[in-house]
C-alpha positions as CSV (number, residue, x, y, z in Angstrom):
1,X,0.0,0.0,0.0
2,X,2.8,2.6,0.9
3,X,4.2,1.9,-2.9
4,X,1.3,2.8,-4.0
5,X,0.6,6.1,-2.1
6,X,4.3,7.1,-2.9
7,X,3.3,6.2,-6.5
8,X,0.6,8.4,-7.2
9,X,2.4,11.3,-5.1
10,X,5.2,10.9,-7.1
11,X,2.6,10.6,-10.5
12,X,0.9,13.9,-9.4
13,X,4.2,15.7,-8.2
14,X,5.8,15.1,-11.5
15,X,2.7,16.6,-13.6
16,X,1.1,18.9,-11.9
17,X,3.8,21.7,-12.4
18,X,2.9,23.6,-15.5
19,X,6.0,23.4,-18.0
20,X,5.8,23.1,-21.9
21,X,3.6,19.6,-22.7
22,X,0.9,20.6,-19.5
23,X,0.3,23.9,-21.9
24,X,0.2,22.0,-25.3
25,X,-2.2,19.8,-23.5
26,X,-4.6,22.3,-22.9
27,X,-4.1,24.2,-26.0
28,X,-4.7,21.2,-27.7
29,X,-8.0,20.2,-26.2
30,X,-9.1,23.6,-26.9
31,X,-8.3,24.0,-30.5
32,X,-8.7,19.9,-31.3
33,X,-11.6,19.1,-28.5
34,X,-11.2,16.2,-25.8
35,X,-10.5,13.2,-28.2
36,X,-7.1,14.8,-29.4
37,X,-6.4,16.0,-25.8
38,X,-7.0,13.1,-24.5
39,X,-4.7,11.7,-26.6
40,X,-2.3,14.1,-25.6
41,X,-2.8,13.6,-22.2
42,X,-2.3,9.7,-22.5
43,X,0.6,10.3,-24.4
44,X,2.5,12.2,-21.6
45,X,1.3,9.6,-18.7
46,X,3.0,6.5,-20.9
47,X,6.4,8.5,-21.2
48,X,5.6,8.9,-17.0
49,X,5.0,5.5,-17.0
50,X,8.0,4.0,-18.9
51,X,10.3,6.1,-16.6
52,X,8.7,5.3,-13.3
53,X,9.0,1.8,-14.8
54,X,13.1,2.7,-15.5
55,X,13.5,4.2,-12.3
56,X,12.0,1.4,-10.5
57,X,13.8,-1.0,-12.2
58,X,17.5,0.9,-11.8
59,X,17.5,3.4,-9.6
60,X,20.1,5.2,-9.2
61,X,22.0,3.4,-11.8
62,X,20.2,4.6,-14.6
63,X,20.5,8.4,-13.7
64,X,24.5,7.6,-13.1
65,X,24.0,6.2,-16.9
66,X,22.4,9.4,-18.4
67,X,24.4,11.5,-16.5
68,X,27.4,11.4,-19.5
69,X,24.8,12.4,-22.4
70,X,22.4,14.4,-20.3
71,X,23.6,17.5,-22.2
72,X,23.1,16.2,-25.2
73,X,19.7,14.9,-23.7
74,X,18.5,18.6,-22.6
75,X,20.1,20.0,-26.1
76,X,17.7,17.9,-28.4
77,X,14.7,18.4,-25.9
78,X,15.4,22.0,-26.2
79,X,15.4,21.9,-29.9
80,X,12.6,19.7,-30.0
81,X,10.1,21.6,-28.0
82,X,11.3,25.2,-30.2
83,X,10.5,23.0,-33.2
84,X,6.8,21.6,-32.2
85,X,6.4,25.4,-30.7
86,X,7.5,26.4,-34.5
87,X,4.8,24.3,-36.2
88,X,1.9,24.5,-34.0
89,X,2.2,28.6,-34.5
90,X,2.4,27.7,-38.4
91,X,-0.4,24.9,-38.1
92,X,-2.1,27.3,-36.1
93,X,-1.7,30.2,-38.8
94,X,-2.9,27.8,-41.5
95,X,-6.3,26.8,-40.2
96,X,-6.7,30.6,-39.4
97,X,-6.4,31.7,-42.8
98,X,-7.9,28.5,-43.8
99,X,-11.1,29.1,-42.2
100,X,-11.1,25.6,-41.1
101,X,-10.5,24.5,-37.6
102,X,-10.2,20.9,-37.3
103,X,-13.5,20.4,-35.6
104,X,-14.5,21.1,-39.0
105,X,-12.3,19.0,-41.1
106,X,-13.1,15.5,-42.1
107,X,-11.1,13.3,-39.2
108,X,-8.0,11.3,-40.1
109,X,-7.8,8.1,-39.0
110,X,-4.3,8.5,-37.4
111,X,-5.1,11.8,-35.8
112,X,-5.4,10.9,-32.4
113,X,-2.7,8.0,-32.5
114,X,-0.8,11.1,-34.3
115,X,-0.9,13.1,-31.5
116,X,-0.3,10.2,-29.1
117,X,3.1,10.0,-30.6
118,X,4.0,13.4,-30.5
119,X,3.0,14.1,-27.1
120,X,5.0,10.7,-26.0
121,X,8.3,12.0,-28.0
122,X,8.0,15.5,-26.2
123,X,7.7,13.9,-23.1
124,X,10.0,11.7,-23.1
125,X,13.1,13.9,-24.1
126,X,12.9,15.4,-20.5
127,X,16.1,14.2,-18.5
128,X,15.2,15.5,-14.9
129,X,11.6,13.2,-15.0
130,X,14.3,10.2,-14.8
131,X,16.3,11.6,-12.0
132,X,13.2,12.5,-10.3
133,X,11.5,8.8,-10.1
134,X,14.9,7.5,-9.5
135,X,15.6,9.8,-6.5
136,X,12.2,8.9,-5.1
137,X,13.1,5.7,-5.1
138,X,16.8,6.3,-2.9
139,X,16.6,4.6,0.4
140,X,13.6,2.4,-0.2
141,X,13.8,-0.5,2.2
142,X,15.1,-3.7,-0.2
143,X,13.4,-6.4,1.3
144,X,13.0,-9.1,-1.3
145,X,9.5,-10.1,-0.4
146,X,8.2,-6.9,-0.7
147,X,10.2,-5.0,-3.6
148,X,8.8,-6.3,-6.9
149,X,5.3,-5.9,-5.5
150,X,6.5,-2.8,-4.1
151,X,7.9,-1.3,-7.4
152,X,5.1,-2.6,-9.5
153,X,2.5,-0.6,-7.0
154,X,4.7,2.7,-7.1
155,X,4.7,2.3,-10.8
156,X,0.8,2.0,-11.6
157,X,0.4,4.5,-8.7
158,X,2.5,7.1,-10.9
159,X,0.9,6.0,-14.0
160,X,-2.7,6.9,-12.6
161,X,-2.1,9.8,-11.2
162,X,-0.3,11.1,-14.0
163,X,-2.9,10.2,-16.2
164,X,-5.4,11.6,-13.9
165,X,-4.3,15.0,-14.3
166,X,-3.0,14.9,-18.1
167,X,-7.0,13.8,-18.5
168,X,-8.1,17.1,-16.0
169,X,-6.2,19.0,-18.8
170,X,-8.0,17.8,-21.4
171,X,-10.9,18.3,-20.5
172,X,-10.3,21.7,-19.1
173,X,-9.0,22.6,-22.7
174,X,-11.4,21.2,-24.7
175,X,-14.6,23.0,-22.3
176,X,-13.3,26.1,-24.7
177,X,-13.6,24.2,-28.1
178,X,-16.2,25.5,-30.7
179,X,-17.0,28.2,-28.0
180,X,-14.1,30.9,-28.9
181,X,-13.8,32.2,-31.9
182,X,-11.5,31.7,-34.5
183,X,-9.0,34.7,-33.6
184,X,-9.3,33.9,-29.8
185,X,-8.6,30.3,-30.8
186,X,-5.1,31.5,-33.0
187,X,-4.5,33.6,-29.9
188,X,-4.2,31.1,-27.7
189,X,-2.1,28.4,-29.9
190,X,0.7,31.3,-30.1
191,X,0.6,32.5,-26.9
192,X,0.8,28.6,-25.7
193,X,3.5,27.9,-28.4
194,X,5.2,31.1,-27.6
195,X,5.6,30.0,-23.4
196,X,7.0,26.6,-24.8
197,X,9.4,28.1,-27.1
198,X,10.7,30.2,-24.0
199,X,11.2,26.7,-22.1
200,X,13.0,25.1,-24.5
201,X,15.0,27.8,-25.4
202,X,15.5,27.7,-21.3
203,X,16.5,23.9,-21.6
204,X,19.1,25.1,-24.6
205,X,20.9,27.4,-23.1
206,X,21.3,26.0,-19.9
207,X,22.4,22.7,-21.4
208,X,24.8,25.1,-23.5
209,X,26.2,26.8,-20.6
């Protein structure tokens, strides 16, 4: 039970901060309505998932492995998230001037699984959620009867509450969709782009320093 509990605190504490993919969640729902934000959101909670899963499994081992590329890590997640800023204000742009929002396009059979991918590359490309599971999991008592059931509880714990909130996004987002107007709508996908640019631009330098 305590695995589990440490789980979902760990799960929450890890996504509840607003950085660059909570944003493009939102922005997402509300441009692309809860199906594509959902998507999204599930997205980010399986790259949460797969390293609470790596943390469990290797600790402390596997942050000492990163540690030698972790520059190069936090370079191309920089460049990555000033790329997807770059082409969701040109997307965005498009439909504008388009005078097509998606809700009003025909749907593309890879449109959610699409965006499932892109939000699982973004979110994955973020070094520090690796040392963060793996430092949660410092010090954990290493009985042998307990651990795997231990682990495997932390891990689903972090996995549902991750997924929790990515969902909470989505939905938050996508209570705006067909409800704003087209302008308000372009607004808000620069604005959103433009704070995730900043970050990764953040991540760059830093990693450049």
């Amino acid at each position: 039970m305590q695995g589990l509990i440490n789980g979902v605190l760990a799960g929450y504490g890890i996504a509840v901060p607003v950085g660059a993919v909570s944003i493009l969640i939102v922005t997402t729902g509300m441009v692309s309505g809860f199906r594509r934000g959902f998507a999204a959101g599930v997205g980010a909670a399986t790259a949460d998932l797969i390293y609470a899963t790596a943390a469990s499994a290797a600790g402390t081992a596997l942050a000492a492995l990163l540690t030698p590329v972790s520059v190069y890590v936090r370079i191309a997640g920089g460049a990555a998230l000033l790329l997807l800023a770059a082409y969701g204000i040109v997307r965005g742009v498009r439909q504008r001037n388009d005078g097509s929002p998606d809700s009003e396009r025909p749907a593309r059979s890879g449109g959610a699984l699409s965006t499932y991918a892109q939000f699982l590359g973004i979110t994955l490309v973020n070094p520090l959620t690796v040392v963060y599971f793996a430092a949660l999991i410092l010090g954990r008592e290493k009985s042998a009867g307990v651990q795997l059931f231990d682990r495997l509880a932390f891990v689903l714990g972090a996995a549902a509450a991750s997924l929790s909130w990515q969902t909470l996004l989505a939905g938050f987002g996508s209570l705006f969709h067909g409800r704003l107007s087209a302008g308000f709508r372009l607004g808000a996908v620069i604005v959103g782009n433009i704070i995730v640019a900043g970050l990764g631009a953040r991540i760059l330098v830093l990693a450049l320093r």
